[in-house]
N, C-alpha and C positions, 0 to 999 in steps of 0.2 A: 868509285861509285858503288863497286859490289859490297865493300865493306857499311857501307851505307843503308843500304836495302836490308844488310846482316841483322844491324843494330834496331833496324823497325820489327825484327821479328818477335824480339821480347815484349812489346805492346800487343799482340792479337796472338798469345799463347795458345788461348779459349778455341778461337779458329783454326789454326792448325792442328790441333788435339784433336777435335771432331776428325780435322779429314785425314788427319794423318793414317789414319787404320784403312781406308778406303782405297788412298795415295798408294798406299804399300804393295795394295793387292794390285791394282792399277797397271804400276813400274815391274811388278812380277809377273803381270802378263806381258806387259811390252817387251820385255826381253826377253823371255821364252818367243815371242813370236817373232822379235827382231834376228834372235840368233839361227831362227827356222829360215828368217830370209837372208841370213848372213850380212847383215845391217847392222848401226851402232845404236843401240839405245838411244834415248834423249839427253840432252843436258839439262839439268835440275836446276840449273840457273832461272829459267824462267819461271819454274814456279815461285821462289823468292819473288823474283820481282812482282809477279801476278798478285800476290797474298799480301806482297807491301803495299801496294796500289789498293789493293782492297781496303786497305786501311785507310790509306792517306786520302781518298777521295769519299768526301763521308754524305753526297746527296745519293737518293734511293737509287736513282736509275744507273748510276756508273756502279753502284754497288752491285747490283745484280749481273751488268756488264761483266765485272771482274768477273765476277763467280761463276755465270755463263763459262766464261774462255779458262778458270782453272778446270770445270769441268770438262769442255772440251777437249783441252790440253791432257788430259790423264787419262782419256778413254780414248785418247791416237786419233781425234779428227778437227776436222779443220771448220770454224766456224765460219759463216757464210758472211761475205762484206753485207750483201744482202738485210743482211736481219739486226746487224748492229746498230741501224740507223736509231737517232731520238726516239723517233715518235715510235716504233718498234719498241724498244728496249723501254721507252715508259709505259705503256702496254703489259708489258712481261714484268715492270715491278711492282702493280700493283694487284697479280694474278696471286691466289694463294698456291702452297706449294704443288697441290693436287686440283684438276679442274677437269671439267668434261669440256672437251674441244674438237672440232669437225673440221679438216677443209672442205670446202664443196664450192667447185668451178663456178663461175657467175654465170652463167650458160643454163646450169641449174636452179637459178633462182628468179621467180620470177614476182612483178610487184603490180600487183592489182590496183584500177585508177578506181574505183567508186563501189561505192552497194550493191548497185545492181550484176557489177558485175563479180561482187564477190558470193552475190545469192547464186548467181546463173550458175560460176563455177561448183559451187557445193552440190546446186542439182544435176549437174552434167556431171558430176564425177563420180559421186556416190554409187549408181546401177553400174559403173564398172570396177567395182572394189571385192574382191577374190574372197579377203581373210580377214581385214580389220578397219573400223571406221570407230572411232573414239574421239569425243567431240565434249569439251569442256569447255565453259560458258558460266557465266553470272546466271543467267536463266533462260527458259525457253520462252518466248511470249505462245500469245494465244489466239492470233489472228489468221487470216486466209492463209500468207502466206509460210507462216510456220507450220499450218497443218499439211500444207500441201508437200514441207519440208519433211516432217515426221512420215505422211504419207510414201514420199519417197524412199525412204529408209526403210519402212516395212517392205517395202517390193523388192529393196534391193537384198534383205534377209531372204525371204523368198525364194530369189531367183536365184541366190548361186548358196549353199549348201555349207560351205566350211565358213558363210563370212559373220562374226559375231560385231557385236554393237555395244557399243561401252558408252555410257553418258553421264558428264560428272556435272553437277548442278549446285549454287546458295541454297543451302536448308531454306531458311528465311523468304529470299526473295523468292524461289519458286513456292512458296507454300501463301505467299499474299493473293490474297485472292480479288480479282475486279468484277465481282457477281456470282452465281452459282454454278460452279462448276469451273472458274472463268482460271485457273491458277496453270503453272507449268505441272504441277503435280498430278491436277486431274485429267490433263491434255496427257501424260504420260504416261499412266496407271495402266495405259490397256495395253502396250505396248509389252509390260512385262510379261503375259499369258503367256510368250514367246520365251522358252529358255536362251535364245540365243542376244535375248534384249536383257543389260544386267545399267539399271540405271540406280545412282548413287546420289545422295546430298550432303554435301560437307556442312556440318553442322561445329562452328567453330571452340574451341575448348574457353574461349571469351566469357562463354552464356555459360559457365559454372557457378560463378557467382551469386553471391545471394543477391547481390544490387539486381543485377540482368534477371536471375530468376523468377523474382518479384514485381519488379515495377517496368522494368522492357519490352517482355516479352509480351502480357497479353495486349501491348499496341503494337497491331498486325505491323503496320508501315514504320515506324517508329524502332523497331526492336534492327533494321535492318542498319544502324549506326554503330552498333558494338563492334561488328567483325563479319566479313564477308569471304566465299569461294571467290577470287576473279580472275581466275588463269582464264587465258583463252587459245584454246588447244585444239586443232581439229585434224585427228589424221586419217587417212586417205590411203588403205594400205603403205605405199614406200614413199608416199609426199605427205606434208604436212603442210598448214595453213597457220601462220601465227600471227596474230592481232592483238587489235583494243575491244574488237566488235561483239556485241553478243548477239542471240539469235533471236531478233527480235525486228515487227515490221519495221522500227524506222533506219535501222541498223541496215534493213536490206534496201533503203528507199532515198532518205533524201536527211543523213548522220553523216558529218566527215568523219572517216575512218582510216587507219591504216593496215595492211594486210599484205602480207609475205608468204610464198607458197618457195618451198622447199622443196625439189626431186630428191632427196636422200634417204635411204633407208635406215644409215645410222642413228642420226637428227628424231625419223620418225621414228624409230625402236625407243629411243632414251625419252623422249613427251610421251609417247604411249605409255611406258613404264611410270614414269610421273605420275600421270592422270591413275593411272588403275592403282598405282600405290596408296594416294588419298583417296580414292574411292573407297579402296580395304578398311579404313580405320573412318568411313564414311556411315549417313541410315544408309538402308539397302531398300528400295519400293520394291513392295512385293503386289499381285496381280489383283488382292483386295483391298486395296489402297493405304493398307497398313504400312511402316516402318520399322524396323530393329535392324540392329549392328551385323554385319557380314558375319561370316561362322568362325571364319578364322581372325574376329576380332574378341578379345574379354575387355576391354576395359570403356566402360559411358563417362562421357568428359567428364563427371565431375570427380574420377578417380585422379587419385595424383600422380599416377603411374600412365596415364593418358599421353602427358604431353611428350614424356620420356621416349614410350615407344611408339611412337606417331613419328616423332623426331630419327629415331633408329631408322625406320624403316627408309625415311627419304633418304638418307644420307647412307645406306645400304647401296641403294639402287645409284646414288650420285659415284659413289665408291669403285661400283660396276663397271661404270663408263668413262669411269676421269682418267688423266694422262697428267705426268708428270709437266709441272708448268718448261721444263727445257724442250719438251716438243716443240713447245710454241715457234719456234727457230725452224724448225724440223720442215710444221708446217707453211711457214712462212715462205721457205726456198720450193715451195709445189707450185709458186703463182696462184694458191687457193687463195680464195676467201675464206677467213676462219670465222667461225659460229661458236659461240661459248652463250649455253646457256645458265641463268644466273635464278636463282629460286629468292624470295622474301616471304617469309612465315614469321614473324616475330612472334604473333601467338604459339607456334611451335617452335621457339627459341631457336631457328635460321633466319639469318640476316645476312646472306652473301650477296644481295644486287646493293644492299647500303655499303656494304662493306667497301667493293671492288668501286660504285660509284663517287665514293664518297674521295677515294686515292685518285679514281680518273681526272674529279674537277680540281685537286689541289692544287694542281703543278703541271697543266696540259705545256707540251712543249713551244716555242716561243713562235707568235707569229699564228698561231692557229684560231681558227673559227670555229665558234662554240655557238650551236643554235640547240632551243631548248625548247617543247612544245607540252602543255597541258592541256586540257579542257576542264580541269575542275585545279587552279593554279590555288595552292594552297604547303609553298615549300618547309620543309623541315630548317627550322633553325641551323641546323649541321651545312644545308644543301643552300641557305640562302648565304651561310657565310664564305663557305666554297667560291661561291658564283659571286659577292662584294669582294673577295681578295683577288680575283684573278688580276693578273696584269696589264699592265697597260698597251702592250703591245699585241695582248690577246682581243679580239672582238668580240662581243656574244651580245647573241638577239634570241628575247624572249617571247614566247607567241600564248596567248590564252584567250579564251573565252569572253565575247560581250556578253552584258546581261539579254540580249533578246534570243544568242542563240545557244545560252546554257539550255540544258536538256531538263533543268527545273524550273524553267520559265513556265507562270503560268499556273503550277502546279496549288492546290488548297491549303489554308492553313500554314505552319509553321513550314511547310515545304517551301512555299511560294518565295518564300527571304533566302531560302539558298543563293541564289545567286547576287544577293548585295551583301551575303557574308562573302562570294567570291572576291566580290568588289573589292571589300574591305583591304582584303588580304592582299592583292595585288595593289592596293595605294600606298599600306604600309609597306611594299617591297620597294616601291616606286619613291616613296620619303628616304628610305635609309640610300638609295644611289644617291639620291639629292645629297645627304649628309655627306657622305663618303666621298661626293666630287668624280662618280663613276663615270667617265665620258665614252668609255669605252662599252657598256653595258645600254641597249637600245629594248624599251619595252611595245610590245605590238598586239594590239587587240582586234579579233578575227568578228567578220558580220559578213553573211552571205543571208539574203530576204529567203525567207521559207524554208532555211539550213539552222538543223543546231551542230556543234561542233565539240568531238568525243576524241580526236587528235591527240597522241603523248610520242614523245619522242628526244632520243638525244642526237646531234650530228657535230661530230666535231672533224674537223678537215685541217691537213697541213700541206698546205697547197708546196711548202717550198719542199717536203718529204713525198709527195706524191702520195699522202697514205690519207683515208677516211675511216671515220670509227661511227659507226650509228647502231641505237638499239630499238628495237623494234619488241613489243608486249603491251603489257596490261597494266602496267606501273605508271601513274599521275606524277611520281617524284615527290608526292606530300605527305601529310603526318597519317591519312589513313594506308596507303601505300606502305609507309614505312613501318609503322606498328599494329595494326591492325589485321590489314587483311591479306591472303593469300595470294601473292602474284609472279608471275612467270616473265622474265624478261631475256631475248637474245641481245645479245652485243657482238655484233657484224663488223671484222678487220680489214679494209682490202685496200689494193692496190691494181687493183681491177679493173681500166679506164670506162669499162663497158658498164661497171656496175655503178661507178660513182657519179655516171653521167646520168644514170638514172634515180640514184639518190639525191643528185641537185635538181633534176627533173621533180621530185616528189613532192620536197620541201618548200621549190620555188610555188608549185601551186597551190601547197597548204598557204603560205605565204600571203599569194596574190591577192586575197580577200580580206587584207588587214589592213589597217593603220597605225602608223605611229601614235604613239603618248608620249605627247609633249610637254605638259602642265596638269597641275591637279586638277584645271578644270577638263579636262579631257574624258576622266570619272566621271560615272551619273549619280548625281545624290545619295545616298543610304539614310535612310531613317537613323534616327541617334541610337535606341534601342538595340540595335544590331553591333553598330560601332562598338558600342558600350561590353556587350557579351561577346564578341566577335575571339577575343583575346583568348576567353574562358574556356570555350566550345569548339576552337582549335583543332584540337587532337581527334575531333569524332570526321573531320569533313576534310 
């Protein structure tokens, strides 16, 4: 047999070359440190066979496996039975080589049921924040209870001395105005007087264009389709809050939303860095309600050198924080819950929540539960073909939006048909399962009377591995998500009984307020009109 393993080495040359110079160093320490313990080195035997196996098993996940354990094997430890499982090990081969990765106990995380109580939290926490509150949002509204929110935060500046205020905002949608004065910008403006209030609007490098320049922009409402800020980041000195929700009444009131509060100071170091990073290369409101670029920015989007170092600077800061994907392992044997957050700027040429999503749904391991939630259900070709090829032994339930409690119900003019382009789009999902014979694929549409419904989410569970995977952000999973606009997504590993009880807690009662789609007629009408464009105008929605 060992003459065997010999002969497969002249197939993967390429891979032995790379490590061989590593290997060297490796076996040169081992023995230096074996002969300090008067012990025999290793037998080289196994790496042959490791390196053949690498070869001979050519799906991703045992690929990575091998490589894992040559790497284990050559740095003298012992890889955990722990971490080798499937669902583990498919996890880790779709991570890129470098990643920013947390464990943080379940003990520390905790998951907010409603608006009201993710308002209450923000105002109860705020007056006890020392140094830093940094709070990123699509935009701020401009009713009682947002002032009373802003109000807060001025007091909480106020009262304690070292704490600074960072607020990153949509160019666009904060600058729409619903009457005079009525906009987040002008609710903001006063707030700067304070050197310790530094608020920002990401104003996306989209609207360089002459298209956008010309015909988008001076329609106030309308211009808000090319490319949006929608992280939603709120930190809290050493906790953080990460959501869908913006800061806005209905969002505190009577919007399904989801909301994660983090005890970690790592977590909240790396999203505050985030936020204040695209703030840097953000306008800067200054205290006469004017706008220009930060000081240590040179370049206004329409330079071509914009997107380049826009692009540096995040991936600087991602550079800062990331960990070699063999951690993963590392963390895995803590009993942590791991947090990898995942960034989407396609306008700034990052695209790692597509990327790593896109590997998650290929090939989930066998037997697992795939539940998928939008409020504006509008998937990427890439993301709908993922979810028609999965297996048959794989389950997945999709959850979206009725037209009564989309959040554009209602609304004037060409707004108002948003939500029967949602329609559209979720029937044409609904035909290709037809075609495809998907039995395994159940579609679910959400109606709660006097709720609209803002819910994204992925949960995938392998009940026979005892592992859950859920992500929690500001990503819809659609064509604007993917290519347009700015969004921030965690992707949550555990094995946590305590936490996954509370993650089927969650989902069962996003859930509870839907029904199945059964037949086409189970859709409400759409005008032809819509149908007709629905195809074309895709990518904006």
């Amino acid at each position: 047999m060992h003459s065997f393993y010999i002969l497969q080495l002249t197939q993967f040359k390429k891979i032995k070359d790379t490590l061989d110079s590593g290997l060297k160093r490796e076996r040169k320490s081992q023995r230096v440190a074996s002969q300090a313990a008067d012990s025999t080195p290793a037998d080289p035997l196994p790496r042959v066979f490791l390196l053949s196996c690498h070869w001979i098993h050519s799906s991703l996940d045992v690929k990575t496996l091998m490589f894992s354990k040559v790497i284990c094997r050559v740095q003298g430890r012992k890889m955990s039975t722990r971490s080798t499982s499937q669902t583990m090990q498919w996890v880790l081969s779709c991570l890129p080589e470098k990643q920013v990765m947390i464990g943080i106990p379940c003990r520390k995380i905790d998951i907010l049921k409603d608006p009201k109580e993710f308002y209450e939290y923000l105002i109860k926490k705020m007056p006890d924040c020392k140094n830093r509150i940094t709070l990123s949002a699509l935009y701020l509204g401009t009713g009682e209870k947002e002032k009373h929110l802003l109000d807060t935060l001025e007091k909480s500046v106020e009262k304690n001395e070292q704490l600074e205020c960072n607020l990153l905002f949509d160019y666009t949608r904060s600058t729409r105005s619903d009457g005079p004065g009525q906009s987040s910008k002008d609710l903001l403006t006063r707030v700067t007087s304070n050197n310790r209030f530094k608020v920002s609007f990401f104003l996306s490098p989209m609207f360089s264009n002459f298209f956008t320049r010309k015909l988008i922009l001076p329609r106030e409402k309308h211009n808000e389709i090319i490319s949006l800020q929608h992280m939603k980041i709120f930190v809290l000195d050493d906790q953080v809050i990460v959501s869908g929700a913006n800061l806005s009444h209905q969002y505190f009131t009577d919007r399904v939303d989801r909301y994660f509060v983090f005890h970690n100071k790592d977590l909240a170091d790396y999203l505050d860095e985030v936020a204040k990073t695209v703030a840097s290369f953000s306008l800067k409101l200054h205290s006469n309600g004017l706008m220009s670029h930060h000081e240590s920015w040179e370049h206004p989007i329409s330079s071509p050198h914009y997107i380049q170092h826009a692009r540096e600077r995040i991936q600087s800061v991602k550079k800062r924080f990331s960990k070699s994907c063999l951690e993963f392992n590392q963390l895995q044997e803590s009993n942590h819950t791991i947090v990898m957050p995942f960034i989407q700027a396609n306008c700034l040429g990052i695209n790692d929540e597509e990327n790593f999503l896109s590997k998650i749904l290929t090939r989930p391991p066998s037997e697992s539960i795939v539940r998928l939630a939008s409020g504006y259900f509008n998937l990427t070709q890439g993301f709908k073909e993922k979810l028609l090829g999965l297996e048959e032994d794989i389950s997945c339930d999709v959850l979206m939006a009725s037209e009564d409690v989309n959040s554009f119900k209602g609304a004037n003019g060409l707004m108002g048909s948003i939500p029967s382009f949602y329609t559209t789009m979720s029937k044409l999902f609904w035909q290709e399962m037809q075609r495809s014979n998907k039995n395994n694929i159940r579609i679910w549409s959400f109606f709660k009377p006097n709720w609209t419904f803002h819910a994204k989410g992925l949960w995938i569970e392998n009940k026979k591995e005892n592992t859950m995977l859920a992500t929690i952000g500001s990503s819809n999973f659609g064509y604007r998500s993917v290519f347009r606009d700015l969004e921030l997504q965690l992707v949550l590993v555990t094995r946590e009984e305590q936490l996954k009880t509370r993650l089927r807690d969650e989902y069962e009662t996003i859930w509870k307020d839907s029904k199945q789609i059964k037949s086409d007629s189970d859709f409400p009408p759409v005008a032809t009109w819509v149908t007709l464009i629905s195809r074309f105008i895709k990518s904006f929605f």
